[in-house]
SEDRENBA-365546 format. One record per residue: z, y, x of N, C-alpha, C in turn; residue in three letters. Coordinates in steps of 0.001 Angstrom, whole numbers, plus 500000, padded with zeros to 6 digits. Atoms other than C-alpha are relative to their C-alpha. Layout:
N
ZYXZYXZYXala/...
//
This chain:
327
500699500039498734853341920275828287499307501327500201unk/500237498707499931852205923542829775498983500233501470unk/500718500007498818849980924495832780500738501320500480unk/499853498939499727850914927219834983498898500967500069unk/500898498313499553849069930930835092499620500120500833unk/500887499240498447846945931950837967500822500764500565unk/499081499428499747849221933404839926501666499845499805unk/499095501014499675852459933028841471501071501131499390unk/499214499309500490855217934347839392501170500677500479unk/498882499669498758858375936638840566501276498868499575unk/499013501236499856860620933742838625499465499090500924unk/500437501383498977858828931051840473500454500435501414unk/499771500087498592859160932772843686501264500418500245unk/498630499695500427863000933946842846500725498475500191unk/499359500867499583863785930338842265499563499036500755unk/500531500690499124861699929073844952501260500296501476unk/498982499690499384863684931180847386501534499424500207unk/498746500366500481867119930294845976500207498204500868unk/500461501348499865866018926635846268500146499566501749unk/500348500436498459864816926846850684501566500554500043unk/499182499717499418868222928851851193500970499049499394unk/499051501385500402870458925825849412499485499157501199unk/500507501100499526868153923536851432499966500239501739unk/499902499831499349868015925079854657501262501077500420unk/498864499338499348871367926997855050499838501548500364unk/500760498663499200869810930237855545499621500779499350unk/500766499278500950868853933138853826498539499956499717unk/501235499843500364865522932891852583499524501142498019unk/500460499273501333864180935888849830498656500023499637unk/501000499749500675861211937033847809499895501514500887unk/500554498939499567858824939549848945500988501434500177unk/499203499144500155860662941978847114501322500313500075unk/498432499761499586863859941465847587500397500371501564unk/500010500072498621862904941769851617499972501521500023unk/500407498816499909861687945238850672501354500869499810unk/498867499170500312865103946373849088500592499855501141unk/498838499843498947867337945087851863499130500843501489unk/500616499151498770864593946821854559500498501123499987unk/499626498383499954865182950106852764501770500378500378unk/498550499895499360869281949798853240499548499879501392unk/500072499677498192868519948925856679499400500884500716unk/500994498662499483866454951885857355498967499257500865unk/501423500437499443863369949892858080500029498897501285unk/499597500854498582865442947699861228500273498365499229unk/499760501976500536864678944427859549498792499725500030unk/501578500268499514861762942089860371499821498827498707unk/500415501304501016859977939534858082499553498656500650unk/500645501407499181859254935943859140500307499344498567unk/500562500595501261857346934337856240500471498505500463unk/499744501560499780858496930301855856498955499387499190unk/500956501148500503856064928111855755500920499043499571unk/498951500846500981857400926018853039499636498360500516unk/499417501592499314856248922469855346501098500241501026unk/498807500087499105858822923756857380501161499430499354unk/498565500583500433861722922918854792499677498531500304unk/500115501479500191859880919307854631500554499422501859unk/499782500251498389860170919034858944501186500432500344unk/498699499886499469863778920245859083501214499076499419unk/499217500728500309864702917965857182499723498056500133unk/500619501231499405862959914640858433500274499411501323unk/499930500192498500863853912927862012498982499221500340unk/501506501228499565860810911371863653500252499301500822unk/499520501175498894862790909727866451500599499101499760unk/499565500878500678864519906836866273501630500416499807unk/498688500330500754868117905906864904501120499292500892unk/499197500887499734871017903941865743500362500033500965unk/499740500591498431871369902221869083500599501180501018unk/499797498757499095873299904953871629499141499387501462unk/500584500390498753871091905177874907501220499636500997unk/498522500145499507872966904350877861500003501083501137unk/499575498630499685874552907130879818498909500306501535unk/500649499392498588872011906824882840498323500621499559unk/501380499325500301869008907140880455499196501451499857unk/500809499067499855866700910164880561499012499974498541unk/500611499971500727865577910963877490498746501228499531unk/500818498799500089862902913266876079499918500357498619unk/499815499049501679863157915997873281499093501239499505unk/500581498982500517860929918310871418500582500897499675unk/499454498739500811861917921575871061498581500792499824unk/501257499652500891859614923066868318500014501575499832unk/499749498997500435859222926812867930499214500234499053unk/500942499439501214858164928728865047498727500462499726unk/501499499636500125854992929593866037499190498576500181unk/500820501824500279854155925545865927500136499782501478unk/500060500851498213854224925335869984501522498806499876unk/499141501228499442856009922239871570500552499815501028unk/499962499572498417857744922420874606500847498741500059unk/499473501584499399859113918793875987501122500185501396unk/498714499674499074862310918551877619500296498542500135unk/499320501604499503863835915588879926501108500505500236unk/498329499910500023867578915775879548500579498213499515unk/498833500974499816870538913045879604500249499997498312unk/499296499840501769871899912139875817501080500330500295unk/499124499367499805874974913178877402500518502079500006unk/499834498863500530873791916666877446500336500750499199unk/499095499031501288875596919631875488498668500882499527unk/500522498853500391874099922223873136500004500905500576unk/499892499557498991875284924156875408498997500037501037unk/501382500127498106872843922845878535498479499791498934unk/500945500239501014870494922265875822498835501457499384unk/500887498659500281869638925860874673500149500600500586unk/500117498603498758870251927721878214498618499298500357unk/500794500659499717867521924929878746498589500964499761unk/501159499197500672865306926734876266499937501515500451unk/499837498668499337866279930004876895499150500399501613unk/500304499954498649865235929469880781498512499545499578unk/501236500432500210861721927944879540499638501045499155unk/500690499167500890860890930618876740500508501303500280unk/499684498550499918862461933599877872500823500622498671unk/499674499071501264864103934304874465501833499783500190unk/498556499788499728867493935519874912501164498863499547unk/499107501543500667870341932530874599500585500606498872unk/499405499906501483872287934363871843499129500138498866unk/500554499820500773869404935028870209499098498321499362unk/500600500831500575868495930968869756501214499631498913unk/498973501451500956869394928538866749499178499262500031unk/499950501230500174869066925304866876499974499094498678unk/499615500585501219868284923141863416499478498612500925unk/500344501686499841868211919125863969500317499541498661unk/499775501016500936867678916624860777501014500979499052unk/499566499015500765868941919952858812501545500402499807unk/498517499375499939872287920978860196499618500790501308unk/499952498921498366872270924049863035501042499114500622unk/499618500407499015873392923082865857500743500861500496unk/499073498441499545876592925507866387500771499482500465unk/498900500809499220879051922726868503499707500253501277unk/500982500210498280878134923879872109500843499206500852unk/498838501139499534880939921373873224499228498245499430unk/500341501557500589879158918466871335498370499695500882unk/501171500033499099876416916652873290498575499438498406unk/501219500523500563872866915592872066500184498962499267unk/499776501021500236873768912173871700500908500145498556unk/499629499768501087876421913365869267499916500414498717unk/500840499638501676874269914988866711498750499311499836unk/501117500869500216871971912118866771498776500308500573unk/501478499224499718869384913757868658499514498186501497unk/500339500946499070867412910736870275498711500355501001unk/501747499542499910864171909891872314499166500127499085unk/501182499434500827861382911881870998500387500258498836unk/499969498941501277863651913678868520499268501514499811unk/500704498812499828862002916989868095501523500428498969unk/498589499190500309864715919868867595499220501467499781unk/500380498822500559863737922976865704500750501522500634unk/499535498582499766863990926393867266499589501260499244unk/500030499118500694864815929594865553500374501100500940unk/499603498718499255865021932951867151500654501469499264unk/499081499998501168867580934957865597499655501939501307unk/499750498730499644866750939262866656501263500347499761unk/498746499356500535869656941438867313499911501275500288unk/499895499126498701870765944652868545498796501129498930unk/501173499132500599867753947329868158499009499510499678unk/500924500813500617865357944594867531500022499949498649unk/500072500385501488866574943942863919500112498804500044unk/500413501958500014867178940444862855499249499659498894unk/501405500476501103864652938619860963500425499452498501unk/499640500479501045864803937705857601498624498886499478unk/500894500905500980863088934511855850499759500686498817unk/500443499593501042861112935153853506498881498982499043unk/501104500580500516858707933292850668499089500432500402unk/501287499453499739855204932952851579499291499948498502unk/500237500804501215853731932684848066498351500095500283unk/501377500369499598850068932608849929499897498493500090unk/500217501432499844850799929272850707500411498920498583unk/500122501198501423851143928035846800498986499991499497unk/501041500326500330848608927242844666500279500084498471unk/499983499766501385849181928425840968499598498926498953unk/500668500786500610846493926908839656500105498338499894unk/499174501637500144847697923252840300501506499615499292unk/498710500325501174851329923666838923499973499087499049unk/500143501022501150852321921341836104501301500014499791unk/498632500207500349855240921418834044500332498878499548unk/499035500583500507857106918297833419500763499710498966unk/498438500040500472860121919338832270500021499545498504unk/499482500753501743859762918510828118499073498793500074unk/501039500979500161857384915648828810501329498592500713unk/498874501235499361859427911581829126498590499061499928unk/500907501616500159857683908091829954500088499533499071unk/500472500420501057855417907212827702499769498346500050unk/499904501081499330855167903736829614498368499476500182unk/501278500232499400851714904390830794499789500318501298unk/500203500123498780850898903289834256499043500786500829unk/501009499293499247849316905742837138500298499132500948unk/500419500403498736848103904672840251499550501314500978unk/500344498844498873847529907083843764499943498976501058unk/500152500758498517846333905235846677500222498579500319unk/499637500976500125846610902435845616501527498831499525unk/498775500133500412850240902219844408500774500873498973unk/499287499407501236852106903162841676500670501260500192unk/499611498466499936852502906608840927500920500465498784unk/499201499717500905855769907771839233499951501581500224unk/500218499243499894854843910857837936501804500987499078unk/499357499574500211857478913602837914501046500384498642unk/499846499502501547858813913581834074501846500719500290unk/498350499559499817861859916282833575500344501088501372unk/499543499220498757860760918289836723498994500881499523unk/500680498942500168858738921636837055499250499528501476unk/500913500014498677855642920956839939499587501340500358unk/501163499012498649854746923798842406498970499526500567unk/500766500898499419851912922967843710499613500962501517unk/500374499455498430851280923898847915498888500079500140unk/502160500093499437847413925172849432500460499247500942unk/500639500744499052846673922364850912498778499543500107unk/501722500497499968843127922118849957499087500499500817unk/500212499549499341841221922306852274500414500491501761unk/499303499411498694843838922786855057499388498708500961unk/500004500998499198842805919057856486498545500124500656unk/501383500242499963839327917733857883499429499668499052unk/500615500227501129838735916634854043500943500113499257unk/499045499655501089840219916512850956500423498906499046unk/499671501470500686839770912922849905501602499495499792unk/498637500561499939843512911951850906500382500954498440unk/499378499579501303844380914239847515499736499179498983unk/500501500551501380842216912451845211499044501651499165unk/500756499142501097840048914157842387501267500327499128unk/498999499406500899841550916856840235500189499537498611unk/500031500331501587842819916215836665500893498741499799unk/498963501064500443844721913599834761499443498639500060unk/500705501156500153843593909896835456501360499154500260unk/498675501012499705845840906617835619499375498611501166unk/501028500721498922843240904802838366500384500817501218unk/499991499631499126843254905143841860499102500964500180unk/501597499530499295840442907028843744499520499638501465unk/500690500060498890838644906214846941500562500869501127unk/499175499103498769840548907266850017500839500889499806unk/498766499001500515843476909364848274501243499005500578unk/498993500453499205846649908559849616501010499843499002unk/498935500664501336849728907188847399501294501563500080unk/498987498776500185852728910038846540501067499359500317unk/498752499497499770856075909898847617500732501196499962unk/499496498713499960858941912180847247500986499877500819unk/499528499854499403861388913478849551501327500757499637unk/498802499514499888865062914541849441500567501211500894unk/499376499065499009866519917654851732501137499726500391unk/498692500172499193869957917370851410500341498634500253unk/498480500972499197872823915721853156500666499109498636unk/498818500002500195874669913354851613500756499250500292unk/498824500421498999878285911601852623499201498644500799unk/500572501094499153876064908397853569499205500309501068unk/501313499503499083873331910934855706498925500578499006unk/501404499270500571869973912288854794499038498493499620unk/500413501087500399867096909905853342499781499604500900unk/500625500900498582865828909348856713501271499083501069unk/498995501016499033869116907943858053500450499174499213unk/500032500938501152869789906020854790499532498760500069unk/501042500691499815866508904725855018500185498968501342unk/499905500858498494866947903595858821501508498783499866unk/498916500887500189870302901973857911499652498575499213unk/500636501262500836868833899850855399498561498959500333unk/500815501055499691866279898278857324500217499583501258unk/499240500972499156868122897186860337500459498496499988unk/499677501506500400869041893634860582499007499101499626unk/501063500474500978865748892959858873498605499334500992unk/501179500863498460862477890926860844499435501019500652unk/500486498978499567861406894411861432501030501413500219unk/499148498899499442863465897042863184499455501374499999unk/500630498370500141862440900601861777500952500547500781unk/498774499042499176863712903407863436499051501107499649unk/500965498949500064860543905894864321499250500098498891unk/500991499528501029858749907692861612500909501160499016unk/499848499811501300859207909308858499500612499425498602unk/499824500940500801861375908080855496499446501007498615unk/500355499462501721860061909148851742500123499128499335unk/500138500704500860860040907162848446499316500482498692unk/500764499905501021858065906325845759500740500298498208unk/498990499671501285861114906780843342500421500983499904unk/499331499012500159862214909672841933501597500174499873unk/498689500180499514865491908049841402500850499882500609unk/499392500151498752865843907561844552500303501176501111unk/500615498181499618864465910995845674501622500859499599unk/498874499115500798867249912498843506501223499678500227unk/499034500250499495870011911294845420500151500722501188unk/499818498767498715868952913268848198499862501730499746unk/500647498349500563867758916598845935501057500866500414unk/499144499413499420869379919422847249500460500551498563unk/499513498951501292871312921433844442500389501297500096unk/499717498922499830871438924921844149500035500857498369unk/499635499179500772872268927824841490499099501366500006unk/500516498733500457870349930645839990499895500345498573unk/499406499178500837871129932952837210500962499159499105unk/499012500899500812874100930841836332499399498259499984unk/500068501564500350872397927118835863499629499944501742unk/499730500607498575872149924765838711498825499063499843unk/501378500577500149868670923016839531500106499240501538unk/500426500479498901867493920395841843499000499932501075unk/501878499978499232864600920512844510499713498776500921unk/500591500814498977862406917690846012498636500401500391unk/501357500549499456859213917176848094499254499343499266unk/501023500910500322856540915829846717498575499800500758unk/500552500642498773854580913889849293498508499241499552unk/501145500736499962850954912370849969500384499176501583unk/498934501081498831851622909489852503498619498815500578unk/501233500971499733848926907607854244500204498561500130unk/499330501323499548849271903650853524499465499305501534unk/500131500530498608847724903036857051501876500062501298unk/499316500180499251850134901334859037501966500259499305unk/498775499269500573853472902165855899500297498835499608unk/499105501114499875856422900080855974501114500088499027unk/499750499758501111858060899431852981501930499229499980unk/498847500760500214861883898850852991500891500114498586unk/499472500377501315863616897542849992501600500227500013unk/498399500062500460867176898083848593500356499848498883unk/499644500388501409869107897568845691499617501427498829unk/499543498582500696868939901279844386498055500013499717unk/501603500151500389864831900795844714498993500189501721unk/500625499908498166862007901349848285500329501256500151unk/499862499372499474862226903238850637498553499993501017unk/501683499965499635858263904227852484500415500602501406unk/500178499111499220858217904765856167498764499795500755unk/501589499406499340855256906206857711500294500605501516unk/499824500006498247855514905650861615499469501236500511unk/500763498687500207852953908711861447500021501040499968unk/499703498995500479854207911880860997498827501057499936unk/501296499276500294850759913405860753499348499548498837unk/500623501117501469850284910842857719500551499961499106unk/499599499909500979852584912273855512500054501701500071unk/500557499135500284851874915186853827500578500995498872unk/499573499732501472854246917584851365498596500810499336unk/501068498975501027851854919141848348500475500441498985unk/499471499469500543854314919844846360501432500263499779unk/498530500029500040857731920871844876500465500041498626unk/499449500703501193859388919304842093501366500807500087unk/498956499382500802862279921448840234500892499882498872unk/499384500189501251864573920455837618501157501045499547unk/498826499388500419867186922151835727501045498508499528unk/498655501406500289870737919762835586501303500888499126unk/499072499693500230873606919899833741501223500876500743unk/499120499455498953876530922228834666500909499302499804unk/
//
């Protein structure tokens, strides 16, 4: 068992990097590695730091699921830009990507070739395919990216490593269940064994700090801390966890759709972990979530729950869980 160092290491932020560009499709580097490819470019390259809750929100749908509207409905869609604004659009589910981002384009002024489009963590590059077809419902929110060209430079992702937190880290990885029970918020807390924890600044970022809990090792709840879940990124052939999740509680006395899906299982988590490669081995990455039980709906399956939080202001990543897997 090991604690991490004060300070955020260039492996950590090497295979932090590695990790968002598996998970989001996209180049994402380290400080320094932004600096080398600037100097090839003779200085015509821009930086746009990723806020690392962004991987958790590109890969989550907060609207609902299933049911196709019907072709006269009028639906309404968030398109999110990177600077956190929200801009609300009434379009047809019949609409194309196509009418979709001249849409934006005509509302933000930012040149049409220069948008991308991420939904529920696939770009949106079909401008023949409508809304409806990439699942985009009411009150999906659709992620915009603005992609420089030309004499502008195009932007490059980059780690923020302001937004980790050293000092919280926790390694895992040689530590197994000892078959002693934690608690967080009132529910059983399966703590990461076999993974490497990052830990995110979030202290402090809220109106309090209670929803974390008190620092240090305890197996008790605490007073207004919120329970953990973890979260999945990728795709896989069945969907993402959040369409998984929505599948499996259909039919049921309660018809989820809107919210947030996470789980309290890591086993379950790890079906969605994205997988990626650095210096030869191949490692997994999840979310690791604080989740407010106000108002969290708990759907069951054979494989283990599934936690959704109608809320999306009530779930919370704080960290990022890392493993190394077999090749």
């Amino acid at each position: 068992m090991s604690q991490a160092k004060v300070g955020v290491s260039c492996e950590a932020t090497k295979l932090l990097a590695e990790a968002f560009t598996a998970s989001l499709g996209d180049s994402v580097v380290t400080h320094e590695e932004f600096l080398k490819k600037k100097r090839k470019c003779k200085g015509n390259l821009f930086p746009q730091p990723l806020d690392i809750s962004k991987l958790f929100e590109l890969s989550y749908v907060s609207g609902p699921f299933g049911d196709k509207p019907a072709d006269s409905v009028v639906i309404k869609v968030f398109a999110k830009l990177l600077s956190g604004e929200i801009i609300t659009h009434h379009v047809k589910p019949d609409a194309t990507v196509l009418d979709f981002q001249e849409r934006i384009s005509d509302q933000t002024g930012i040149p049409f070739d220069q948008i991308r489009l991420v939904f529920n963590s696939t770009y949106l590059m079909d401008y023949k395919a409508t809304l409806q077809d990439c699942n985009v419902r009411n009150e999906s929110t659709v992620h915009v990216y603005k992609q420089l060209t030309g004499g502008g430079g195009p932007l490059q992702l980059l780690v923020d490593s302001t937004l980790l937190d050293p000092p919280f880290d926790y390694d895992f990885s040689d530590m197994s269940d000892d078959g002693t029970k934690y608690y967080r918020g009132g529910y059983l807390y399966e703590r990461p064994y076999g993974w490497k924890r990052y830990a995110i600044k979030v202290k402090d970022k809220y109106k309090d700090n209670l929803w974390l809990g008190p620092k240090g090792i305890r197996v008790d709840s605490a007073e207004g801390e919120w329970p953990v879940s973890y979260h999945g990124t990728a795709r896989t052939p069945a969907g993402n966890i959040a369409e998984v999740g929505y599948d499996l509680s259909k039919g049921r006395r309660f018809k989820y759709g809107r919210g947030i899906y996470s789980t309290p299982s890591l086993k379950v988590a790890s079906k969605y972990a994205q997988e990626f490669t650095s210096e030869g081995k191949r490692y997994q990455i999840v979310l690791q979530n604080r989740v407010s039980s106000d108002n969290l709906k708990i759907v069951e399956s054979g494989d283990g729950p599934y936690w959704l939080q109608p809320d999306e202001a009530k779930i919370r990543p704080y960290g990022i869980c890392i493993r190394e897997v077999d090749n």
